[in-house]
C-alpha positions in Angstrom: 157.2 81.5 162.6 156.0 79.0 159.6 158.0 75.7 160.1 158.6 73.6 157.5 160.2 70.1 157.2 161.4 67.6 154.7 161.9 63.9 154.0 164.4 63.3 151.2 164.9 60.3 149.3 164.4 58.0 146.4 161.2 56.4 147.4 161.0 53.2 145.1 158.5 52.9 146.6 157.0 54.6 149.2 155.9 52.8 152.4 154.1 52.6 155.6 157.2 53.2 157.4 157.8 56.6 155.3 154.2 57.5 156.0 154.1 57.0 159.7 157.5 58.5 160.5 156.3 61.7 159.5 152.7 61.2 161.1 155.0 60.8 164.1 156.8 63.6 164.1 154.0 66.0 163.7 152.3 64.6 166.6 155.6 66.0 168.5 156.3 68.9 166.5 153.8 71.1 165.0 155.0 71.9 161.8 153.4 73.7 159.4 154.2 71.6 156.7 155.4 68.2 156.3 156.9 67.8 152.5 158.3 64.7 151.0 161.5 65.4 148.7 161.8 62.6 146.1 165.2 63.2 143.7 165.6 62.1 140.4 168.8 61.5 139.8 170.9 60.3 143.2 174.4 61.8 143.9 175.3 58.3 144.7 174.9 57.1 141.0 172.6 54.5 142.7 169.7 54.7 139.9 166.0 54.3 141.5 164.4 51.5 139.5 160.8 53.2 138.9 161.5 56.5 136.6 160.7 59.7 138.6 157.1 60.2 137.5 155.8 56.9 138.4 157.6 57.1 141.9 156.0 60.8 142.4 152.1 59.5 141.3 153.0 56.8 144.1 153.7 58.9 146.5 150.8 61.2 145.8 149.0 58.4 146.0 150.4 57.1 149.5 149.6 60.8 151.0 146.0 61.0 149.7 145.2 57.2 151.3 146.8 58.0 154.4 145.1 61.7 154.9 141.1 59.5 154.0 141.9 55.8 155.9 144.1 57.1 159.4 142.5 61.1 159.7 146.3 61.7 159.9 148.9 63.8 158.5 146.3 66.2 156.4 149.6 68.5 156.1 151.9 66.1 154.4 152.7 67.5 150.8 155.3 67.3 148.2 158.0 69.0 147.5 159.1 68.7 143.6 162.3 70.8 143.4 164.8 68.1 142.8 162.5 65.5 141.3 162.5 68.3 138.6 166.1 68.6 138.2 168.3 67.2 135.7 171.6 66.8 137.8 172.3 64.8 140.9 170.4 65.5 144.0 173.6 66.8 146.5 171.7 67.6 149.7 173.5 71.0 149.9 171.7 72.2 146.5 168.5 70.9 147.7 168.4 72.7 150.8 170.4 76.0 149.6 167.2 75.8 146.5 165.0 75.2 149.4 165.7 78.2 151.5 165.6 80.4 148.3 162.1 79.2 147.6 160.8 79.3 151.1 162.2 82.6 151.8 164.8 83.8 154.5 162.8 84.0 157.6 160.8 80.8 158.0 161.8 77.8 160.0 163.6 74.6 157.9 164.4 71.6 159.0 165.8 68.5 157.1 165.3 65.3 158.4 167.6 62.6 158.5 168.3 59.0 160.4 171.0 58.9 163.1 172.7 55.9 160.4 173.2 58.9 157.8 173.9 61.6 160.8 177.2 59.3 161.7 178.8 59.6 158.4 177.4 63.4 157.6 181.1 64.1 156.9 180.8 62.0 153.5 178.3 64.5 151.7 179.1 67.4 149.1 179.4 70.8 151.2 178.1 68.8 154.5 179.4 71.6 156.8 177.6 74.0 155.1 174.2 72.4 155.1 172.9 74.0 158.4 174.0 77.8 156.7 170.3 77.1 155.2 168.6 74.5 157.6 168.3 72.7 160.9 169.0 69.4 160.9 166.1 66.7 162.5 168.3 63.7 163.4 165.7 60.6 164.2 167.2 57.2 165.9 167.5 54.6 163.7 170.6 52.3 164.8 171.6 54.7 167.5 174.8 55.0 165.5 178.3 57.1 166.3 178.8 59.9 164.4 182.2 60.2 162.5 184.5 62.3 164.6 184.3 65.1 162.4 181.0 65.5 162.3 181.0 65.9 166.6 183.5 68.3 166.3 181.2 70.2 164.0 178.3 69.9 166.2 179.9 71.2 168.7 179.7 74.7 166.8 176.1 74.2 166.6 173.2 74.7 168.8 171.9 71.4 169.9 168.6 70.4 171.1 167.1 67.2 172.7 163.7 67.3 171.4 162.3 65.1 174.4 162.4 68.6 176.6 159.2 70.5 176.3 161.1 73.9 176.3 163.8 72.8 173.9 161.1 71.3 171.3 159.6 74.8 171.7 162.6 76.4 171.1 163.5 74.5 168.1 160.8 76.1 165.8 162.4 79.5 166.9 165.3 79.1 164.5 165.1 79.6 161.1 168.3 77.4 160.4 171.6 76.5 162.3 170.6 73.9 165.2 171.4 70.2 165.0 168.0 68.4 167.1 167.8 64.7 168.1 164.4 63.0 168.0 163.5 59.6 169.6 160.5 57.9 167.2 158.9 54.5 167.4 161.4 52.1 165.5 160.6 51.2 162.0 161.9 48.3 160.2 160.4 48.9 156.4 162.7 49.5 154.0 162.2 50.0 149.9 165.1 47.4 149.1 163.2 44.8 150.7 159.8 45.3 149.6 161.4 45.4 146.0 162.9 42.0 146.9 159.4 40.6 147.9 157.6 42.1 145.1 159.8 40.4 142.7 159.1 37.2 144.3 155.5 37.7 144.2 155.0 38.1 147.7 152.4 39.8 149.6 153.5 43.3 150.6 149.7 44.8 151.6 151.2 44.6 155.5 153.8 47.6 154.4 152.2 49.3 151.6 149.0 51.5 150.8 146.4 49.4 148.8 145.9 52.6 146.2 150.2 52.2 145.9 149.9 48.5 145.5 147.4 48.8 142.7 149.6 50.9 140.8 152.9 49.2 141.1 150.6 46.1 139.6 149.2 48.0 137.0 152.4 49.8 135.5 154.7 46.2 136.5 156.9 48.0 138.7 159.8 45.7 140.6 158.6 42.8 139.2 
């Protein structure tokens, strides 16, 4: 079955930490395609500070330097479906636009951190969202999911992705399972590397060089 997963978010900017999550999780999964999903508008009303076009060349950028300098990833892509779209990126709309691209029959899965897992309940439609994916929960602050969204998991097939058989199993399902994914801990995020950037301080530890150079040359965060 073609597999397919996705990394939503605002990236302003896109990291290292971005990057090597999803190098990660194709070494344990082989996916056929690893896509990032930047929105441009948020549902949250929290506005991105680079507009969508600069924060899509960056992460076009950030793919094409990590494919030449680490060998790594060479199926990460893009996914431009809501960076295109002109109303607030709800997840469910994503993934429901997703599946109707993609086609009925192929595998989807929508990763998230165990931080936004926990509060699930919060989103537009959440209890709907696995009618069109599977959802690829990766540790983050090992946090307790809001009793609603254990009871809902409970309907759901479950898989610990640290069993051989049940990793296997996962890319069986075209949509409907809820797996759990232990990854090397990460501690990049945008809002911080905004704050340094601002301050004038070096940021080459967490960011691509090609990235860099941009974000200098159109005076982004400064």
């Amino acid at each position: 079955m073609t597999s397919y997963a996705f990394l939503g978010g605002s990236f302003d900017p896109i990291h290292l930490g971005h990057m090597t999550v999803l190098a990660e999780i194709q070494k344990k999964i082989d996916f056929t395609r690893l896509s990032f999903l930047p929105y441009n508008i948020s549902p949250t009303n929290k506005t991105p500070i680079a507009p969508p076009t600069k924060r899509l060349a960056m992460v076009r950028l950030a793919i094409s330097s990590f494919r030449s300098s680490m060998n790594a990833a060479q199926n990460l892509d893009i996914e431009e479906v809501d960076i295109q779209r002109d109303t607030p990126a709800y997840t469910y709309s994503s993934l429901r636009d997703l599946r109707r691209l993609y086609g009925e029959e192929c595998h989807i899965s929508f990763i998230m951190g165990d931080d936004c897992y926990a509060t699930l309940d919060s989103w537009h439609r959440w209890d709907e969202l696995c009618d069109f994916t599977n959802l690829l929960i990766i540790n983050r602050d090992d946090a307790k999911p809001h009793e609603e969204v254990i009871n809902h998991e409970r309907q759901r097939i479950v898989l610990d992705l640290s069993s051989p058989t049940e990793k296997k199993d996962f890319l069986k399902h075209s949509r409907g399972c809820i797996a759990k994914l232990s990854l090397t801990p990460v501690k990049i995020s945008s809002s911080s590397i905004r704050h340094s950037l601002a301050n004038k301080e070096d940021v080459s530890d967490f960011i691509m060089p090609p990235v860099i150079n941009y974000i200098k040359k159109h005076n982004l965060y400064a």
